[in-house]
C-alpha positions as CSV (number, residue, x, y, z in Angstrom):
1,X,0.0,0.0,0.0
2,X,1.1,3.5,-0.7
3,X,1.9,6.3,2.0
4,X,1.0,9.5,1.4
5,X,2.0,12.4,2.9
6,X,-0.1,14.5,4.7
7,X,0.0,17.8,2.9
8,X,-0.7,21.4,4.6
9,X,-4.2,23.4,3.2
10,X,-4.5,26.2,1.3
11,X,-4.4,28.9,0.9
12,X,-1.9,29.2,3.0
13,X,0.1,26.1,3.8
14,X,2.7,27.2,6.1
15,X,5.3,25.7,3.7
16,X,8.5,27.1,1.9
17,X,7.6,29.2,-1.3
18,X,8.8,28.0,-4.3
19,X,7.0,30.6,-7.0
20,X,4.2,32.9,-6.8
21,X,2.1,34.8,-9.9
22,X,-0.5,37.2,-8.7
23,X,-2.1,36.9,-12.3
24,X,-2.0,35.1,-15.5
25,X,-3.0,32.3,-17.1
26,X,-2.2,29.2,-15.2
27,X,-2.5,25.1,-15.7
28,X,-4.0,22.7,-13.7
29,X,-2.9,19.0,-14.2
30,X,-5.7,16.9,-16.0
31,X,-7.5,20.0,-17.0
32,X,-6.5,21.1,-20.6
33,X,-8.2,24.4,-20.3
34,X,-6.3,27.4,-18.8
35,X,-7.1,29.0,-15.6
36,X,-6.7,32.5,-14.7
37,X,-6.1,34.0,-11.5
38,X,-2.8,33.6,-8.9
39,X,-0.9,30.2,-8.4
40,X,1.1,29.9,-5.6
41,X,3.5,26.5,-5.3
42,X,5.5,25.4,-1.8
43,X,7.9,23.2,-1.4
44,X,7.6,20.5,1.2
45,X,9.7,17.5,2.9
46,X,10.7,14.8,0.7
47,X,10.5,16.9,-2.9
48,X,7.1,16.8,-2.6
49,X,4.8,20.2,-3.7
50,X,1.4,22.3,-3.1
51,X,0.0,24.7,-5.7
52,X,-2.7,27.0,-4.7
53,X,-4.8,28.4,-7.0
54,X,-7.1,30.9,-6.8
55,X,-9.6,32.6,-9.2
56,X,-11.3,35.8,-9.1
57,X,-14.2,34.6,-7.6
58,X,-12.4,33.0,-4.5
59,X,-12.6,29.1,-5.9
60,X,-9.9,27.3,-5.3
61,X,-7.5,24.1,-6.8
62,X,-4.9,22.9,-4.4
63,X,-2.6,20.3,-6.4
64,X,-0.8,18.0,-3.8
65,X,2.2,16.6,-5.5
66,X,4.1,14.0,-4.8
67,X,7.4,13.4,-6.0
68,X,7.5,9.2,-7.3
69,X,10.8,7.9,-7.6
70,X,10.4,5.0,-5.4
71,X,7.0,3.9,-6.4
72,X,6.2,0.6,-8.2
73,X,3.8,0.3,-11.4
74,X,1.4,-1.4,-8.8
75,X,1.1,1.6,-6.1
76,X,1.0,4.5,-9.5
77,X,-1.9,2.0,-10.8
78,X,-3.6,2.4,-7.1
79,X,-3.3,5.7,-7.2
80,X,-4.9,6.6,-10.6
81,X,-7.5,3.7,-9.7
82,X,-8.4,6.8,-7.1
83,X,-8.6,9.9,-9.4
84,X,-4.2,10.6,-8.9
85,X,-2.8,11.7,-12.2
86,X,0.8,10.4,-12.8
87,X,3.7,12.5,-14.5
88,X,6.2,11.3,-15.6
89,X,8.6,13.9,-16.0
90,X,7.9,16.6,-13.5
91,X,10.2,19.2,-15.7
92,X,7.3,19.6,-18.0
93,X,5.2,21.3,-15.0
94,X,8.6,23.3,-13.5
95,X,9.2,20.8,-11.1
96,X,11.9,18.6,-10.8
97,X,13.2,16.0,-13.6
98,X,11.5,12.9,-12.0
99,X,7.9,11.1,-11.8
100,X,5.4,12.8,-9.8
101,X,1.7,11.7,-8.4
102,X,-0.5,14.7,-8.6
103,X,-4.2,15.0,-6.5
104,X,-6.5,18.1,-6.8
105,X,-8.8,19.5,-4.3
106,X,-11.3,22.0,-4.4
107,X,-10.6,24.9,-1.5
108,X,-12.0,28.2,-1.1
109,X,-9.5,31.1,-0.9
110,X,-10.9,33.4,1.2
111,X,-8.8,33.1,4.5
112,X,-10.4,32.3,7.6
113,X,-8.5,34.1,10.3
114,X,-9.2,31.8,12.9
115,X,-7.5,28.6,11.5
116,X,-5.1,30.1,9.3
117,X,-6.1,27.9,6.2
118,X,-8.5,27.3,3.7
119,X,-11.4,25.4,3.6
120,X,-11.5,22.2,2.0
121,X,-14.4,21.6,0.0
122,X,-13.6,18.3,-1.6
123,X,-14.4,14.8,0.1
124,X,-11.0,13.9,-0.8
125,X,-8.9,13.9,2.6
126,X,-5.2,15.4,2.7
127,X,-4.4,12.6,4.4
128,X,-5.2,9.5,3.0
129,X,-2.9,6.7,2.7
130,X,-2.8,6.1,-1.3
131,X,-0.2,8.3,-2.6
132,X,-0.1,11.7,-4.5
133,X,-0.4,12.9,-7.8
134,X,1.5,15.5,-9.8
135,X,0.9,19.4,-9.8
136,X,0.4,21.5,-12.3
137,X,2.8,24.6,-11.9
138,X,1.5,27.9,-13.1
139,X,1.8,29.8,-16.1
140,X,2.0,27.0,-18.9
141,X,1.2,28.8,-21.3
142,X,5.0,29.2,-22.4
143,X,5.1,25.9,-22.5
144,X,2.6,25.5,-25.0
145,X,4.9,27.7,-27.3
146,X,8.1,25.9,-27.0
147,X,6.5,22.1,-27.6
148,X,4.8,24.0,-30.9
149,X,8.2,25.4,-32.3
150,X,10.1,22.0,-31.3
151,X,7.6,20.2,-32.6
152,X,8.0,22.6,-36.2
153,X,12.2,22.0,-35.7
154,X,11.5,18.6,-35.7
155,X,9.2,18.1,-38.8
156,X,11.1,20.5,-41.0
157,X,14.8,18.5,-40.1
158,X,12.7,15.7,-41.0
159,X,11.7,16.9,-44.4
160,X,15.1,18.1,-45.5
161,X,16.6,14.6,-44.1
162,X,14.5,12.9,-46.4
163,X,15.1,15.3,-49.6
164,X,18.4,14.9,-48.9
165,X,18.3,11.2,-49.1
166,X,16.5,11.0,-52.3
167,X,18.5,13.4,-54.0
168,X,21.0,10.8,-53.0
169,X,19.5,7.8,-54.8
């Protein structure tokens, strides 16, 4: 069975800041449309990561991340049997160069000066023992970009490789 960490609540996890965007168009993992708003990411123990995000209207999407070196085919299956999402390259989100598990949980962002934290709206508990899922880090939209023109670099050496070859023949 797969230990997962219990991770702190947004909005305001009492954990070391990583990155913070007041604005701008943001991802979420295993939602393709953007989000706008601010995204906040910590860093916890162990590699592992919180992104708060907030939009304008105070609804919130706190990513738990954990980081997934160690874990077996079996415990990533177990996890996305229960709604995880696994990456496997975190770099792709700003994170590290290794396998995450990445859970999302719906919060709402207006502080509560009595506890210090968010509320969590969704029935899934911070501190279940499945595993963790991979965050999304803010501001993707860059990334979008890059993967285009690569993906452009790619074709066109492509192309002239195989013109070269059959001027060749």
């Amino acid at each position: 069975m797969v230990n997962i960490p219990t991770f702190p609540s947004c909005p305001n996890p009492n954990a070391t800041l990583r990155v913070k965007y007041d604005t701008g168009i943001h991802g979420i993992v295993g939602d393709t449309s953007n989000h706008t708003g601010s995204d906040t990411v910590y860093t916890l123990d162990q590699g592992n990561i919180v992104q708060c995000y907030c939009d304008s209207e105070n609804s919130g999407i706190q990513t738990n991340w954990i980081k997934a070196n160690n874990f077996s085919q079996e415990d990533i299956q177990i996890l996305k049997n229960q709604g995880w999402f696994y990456i496997p390259n975190g770099s792709l989100w700003g994170l590290d160069e290794a396998p995450y598990m990445a859970q999302n949980i719906n919060f709402n962002c207006q502080q509560n000066s009595n506890t210090g934290g968010g509320q969590v709206l969704s029935s899934a508990a911070s501190t279940q023992n499945i595993g963790g899922q991979i965050l999304g880090l803010s501001n993707t939209s860059g990334n979008y970009i890059t993967t285009i023109f690569t993906s452009l670099f790619f074709l066109l050496l492509g192309v002239t490789f195989l013109q070269i070859l059959k001027k060749l023949k």
